[in-house]
C-alpha positions, 0 to 999 in steps of 0.5 A: 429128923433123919435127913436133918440129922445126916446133914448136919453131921455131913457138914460137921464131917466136911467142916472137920476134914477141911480145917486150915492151917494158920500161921498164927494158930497155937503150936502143934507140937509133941504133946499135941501133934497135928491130926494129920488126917483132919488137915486133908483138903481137896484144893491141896491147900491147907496152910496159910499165912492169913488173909491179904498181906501180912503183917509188916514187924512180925515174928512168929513161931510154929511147931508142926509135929506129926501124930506118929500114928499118921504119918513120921514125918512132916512135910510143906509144899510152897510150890507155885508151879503146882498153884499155890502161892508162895509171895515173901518179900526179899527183905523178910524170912521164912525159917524153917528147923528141922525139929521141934524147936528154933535150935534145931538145925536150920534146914533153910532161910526163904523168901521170894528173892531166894526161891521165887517159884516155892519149894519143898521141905521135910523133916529129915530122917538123919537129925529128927526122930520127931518128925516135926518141923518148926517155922519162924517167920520174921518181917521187918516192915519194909515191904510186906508180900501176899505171903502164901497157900502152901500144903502141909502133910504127914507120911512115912516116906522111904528111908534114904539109903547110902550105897556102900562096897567094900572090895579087896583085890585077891583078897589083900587089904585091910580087915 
């Protein structure tokens, strides 16, 4: 009964840590941020756009939003020099805002005719204290690609800094 046990709470445990993203899955916002440790996957892959093409007319929306307590800030790897895939029709769109919602600044509008090898983006430190990220993706019916495997993760990536100096010679200039 033991081993039955220990294997079955085994599976449960490998099933927990290697769930999927899914663009079609409910909003991981702040109220119900993302379990940043239950997204870890051994392939690196863990967000996708479903299964096959996608859908010709879509037009969906995602909150990815960190639990705090995990990770500050949000991050997407679209690469496919790394081996995921990153396959959007030039004539559709992936939008993606740096906040919670679609009215927060948008970092980038992508597809395979403006980043035919992916791309990397993250929640920005000047603009979001939420750390979260919102994609919009809009398909018009024309054409419809793969779409893609990409790989989301939380962390608390070093704060950018700007360098400043201010000198004066022999002590003249302003202040």
């Amino acid at each position: 009964m033991k081993i039955v046990f220990s294997v079955f709470f085994a599976f449960i445990s490998f099933v927990a840590l290697n769930q999927a993203l899914l663009l079609s899955d409910p909003d991981h916002d702040q109220a119900n941020p993302l379990n940043c440790s239950a997204i870890i996957s051994s392939t690196g892959i863990n967000f996708s756009d479903g299964a096959g093409n996608y859908a010709p007319n879509m037009d969906e929306v995602l909150v990815l939003c960190p639990d705090l307590t995990q990770g500050s800030k949000v991050s997407i790897a679209f690469a496919t020099n790394i081996g995921f895939e990153f396959n959007i029709d030039p004539s559709d769109t992936l939008f993606i805002y740096d906040g919670p919602t679609t009215s927060a600044p948008l970092l980038g509008a992508y597809n395979s005719g403006t980043n035919p090898f992916g791309f990397f983006v993250q929640a920005s430190f000047a603009n979001n204290p939420s750390g979260c990220l919102t994609l919009k993706f809009v398909s018009n019916g024309t054409n419809e690609g793969t779409g893609w495997v990409a790989n989301v993760a939380c962390a608390n990536p070093q704060q950018p800094y700007v360098p400043h100096i201010e000198a004066f010679k022999n002590g003249v200039g302003a202040n």
